[in-house]
C-alpha positions in Angstrom: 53.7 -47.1 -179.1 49.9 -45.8 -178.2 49.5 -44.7 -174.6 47.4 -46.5 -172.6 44.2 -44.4 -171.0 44.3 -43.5 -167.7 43.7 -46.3 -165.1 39.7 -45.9 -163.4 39.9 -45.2 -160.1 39.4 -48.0 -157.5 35.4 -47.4 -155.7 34.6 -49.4 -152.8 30.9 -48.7 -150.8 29.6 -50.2 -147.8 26.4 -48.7 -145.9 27.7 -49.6 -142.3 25.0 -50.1 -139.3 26.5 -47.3 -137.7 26.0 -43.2 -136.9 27.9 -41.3 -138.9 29.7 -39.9 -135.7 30.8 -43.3 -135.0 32.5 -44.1 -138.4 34.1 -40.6 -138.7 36.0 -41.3 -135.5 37.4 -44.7 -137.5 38.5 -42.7 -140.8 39.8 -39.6 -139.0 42.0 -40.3 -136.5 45.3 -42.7 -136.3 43.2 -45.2 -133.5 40.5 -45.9 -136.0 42.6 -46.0 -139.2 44.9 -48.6 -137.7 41.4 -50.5 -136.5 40.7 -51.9 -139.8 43.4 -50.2 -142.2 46.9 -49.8 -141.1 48.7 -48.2 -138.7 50.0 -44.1 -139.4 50.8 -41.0 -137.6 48.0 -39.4 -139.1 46.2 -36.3 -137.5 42.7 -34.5 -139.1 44.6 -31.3 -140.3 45.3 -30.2 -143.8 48.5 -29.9 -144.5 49.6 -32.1 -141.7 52.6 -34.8 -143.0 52.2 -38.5 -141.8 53.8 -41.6 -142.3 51.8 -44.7 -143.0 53.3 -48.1 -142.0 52.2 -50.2 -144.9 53.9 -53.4 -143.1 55.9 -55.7 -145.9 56.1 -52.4 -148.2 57.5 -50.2 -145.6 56.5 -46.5 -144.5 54.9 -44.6 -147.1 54.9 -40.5 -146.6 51.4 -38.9 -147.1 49.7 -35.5 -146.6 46.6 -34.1 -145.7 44.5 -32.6 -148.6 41.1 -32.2 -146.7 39.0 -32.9 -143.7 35.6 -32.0 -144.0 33.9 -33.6 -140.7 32.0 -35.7 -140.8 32.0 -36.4 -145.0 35.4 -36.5 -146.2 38.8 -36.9 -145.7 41.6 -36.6 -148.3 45.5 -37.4 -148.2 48.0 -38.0 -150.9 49.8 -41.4 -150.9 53.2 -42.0 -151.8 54.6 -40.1 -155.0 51.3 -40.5 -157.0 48.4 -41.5 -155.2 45.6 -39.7 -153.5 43.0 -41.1 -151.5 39.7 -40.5 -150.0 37.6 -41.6 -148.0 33.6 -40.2 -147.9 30.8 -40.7 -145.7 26.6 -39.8 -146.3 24.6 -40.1 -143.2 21.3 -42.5 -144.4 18.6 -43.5 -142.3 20.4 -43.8 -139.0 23.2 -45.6 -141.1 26.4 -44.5 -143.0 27.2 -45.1 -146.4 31.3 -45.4 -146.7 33.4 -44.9 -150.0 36.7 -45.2 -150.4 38.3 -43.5 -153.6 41.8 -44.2 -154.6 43.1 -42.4 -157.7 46.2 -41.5 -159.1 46.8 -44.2 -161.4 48.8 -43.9 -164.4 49.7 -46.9 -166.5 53.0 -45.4 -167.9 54.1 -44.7 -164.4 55.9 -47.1 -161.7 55.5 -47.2 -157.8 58.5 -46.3 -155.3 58.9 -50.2 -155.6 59.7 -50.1 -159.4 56.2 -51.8 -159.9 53.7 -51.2 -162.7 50.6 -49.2 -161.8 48.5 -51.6 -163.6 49.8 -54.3 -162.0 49.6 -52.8 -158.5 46.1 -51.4 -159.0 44.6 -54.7 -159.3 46.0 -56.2 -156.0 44.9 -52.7 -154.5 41.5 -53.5 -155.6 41.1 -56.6 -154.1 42.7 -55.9 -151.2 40.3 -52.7 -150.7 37.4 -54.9 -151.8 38.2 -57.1 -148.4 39.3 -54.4 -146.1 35.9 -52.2 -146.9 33.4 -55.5 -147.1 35.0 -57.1 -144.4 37.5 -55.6 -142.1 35.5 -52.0 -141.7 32.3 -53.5 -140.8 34.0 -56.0 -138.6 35.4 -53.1 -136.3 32.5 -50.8 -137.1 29.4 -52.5 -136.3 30.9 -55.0 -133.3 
């Protein structure tokens, strides 16, 4: 049997009517995330263990990879995933991208469920949350 290659990671980018200051507040701290993401325990210290309460699919553990204020933050996901999320200050405005890797398509989730299979509900449902719920909190 061939392998498959390794799944792309999923890209979303928005350039949100906002100061940079303003939309690191919403991807750095627990208040923010739970705005337009989900709720969590999270804290802006490497290292520092959270839970993420991913609703129907339970509590996910995560970690704190990086925090570099006010351009990235990074925390793995689960068993496999990492994400980030990175922010460029243009014009008065902030361009958002959210990066979420760790895809393997021999690998399954906690919830026996193909990565190939999950990835693509992931990217629409990161497509929506960046296009629509981010900007909705964000810019109101």
């Amino acid at each position: 049997m061939q392998t498959q290659g390794p799944l792309q990671d999923i890209r979303q980018t928005i350039t949100l009517n906002a100061p940079i200051e303003k939309v690191w507040k919403s991807v750095s701290t627990a208040e923010g995330i739970a705005a337009w993401w989900m709720p969590s325990t999270f804290e802006p210290v490497v290292g520092h263990e959270f839970i993420l309460h991913a609703g129907q699919f339970g509590d996910s553990p995560c970690k704190v990879t990086e925090i570099d204020e006010p351009n990235r933050v990074g925390f793995n996901w689960g068993k496999d995933w990492h994400l980030a999320f990175e922010l460029k200050e243009i014009d008065g405005k902030t361009e958002f991208t959210v990066i979420h890797s760790g895809w393997d398509p021999e690998k399954v989730t906690e919830f026996g469920q193909p990565h190939p299979i999950v990835r693509g509900f992931m990217n629409g449902g990161w497509e929506k949350i960046v296009q629509e719920k981010l900007p909705a909190y964000i810019e109101a």
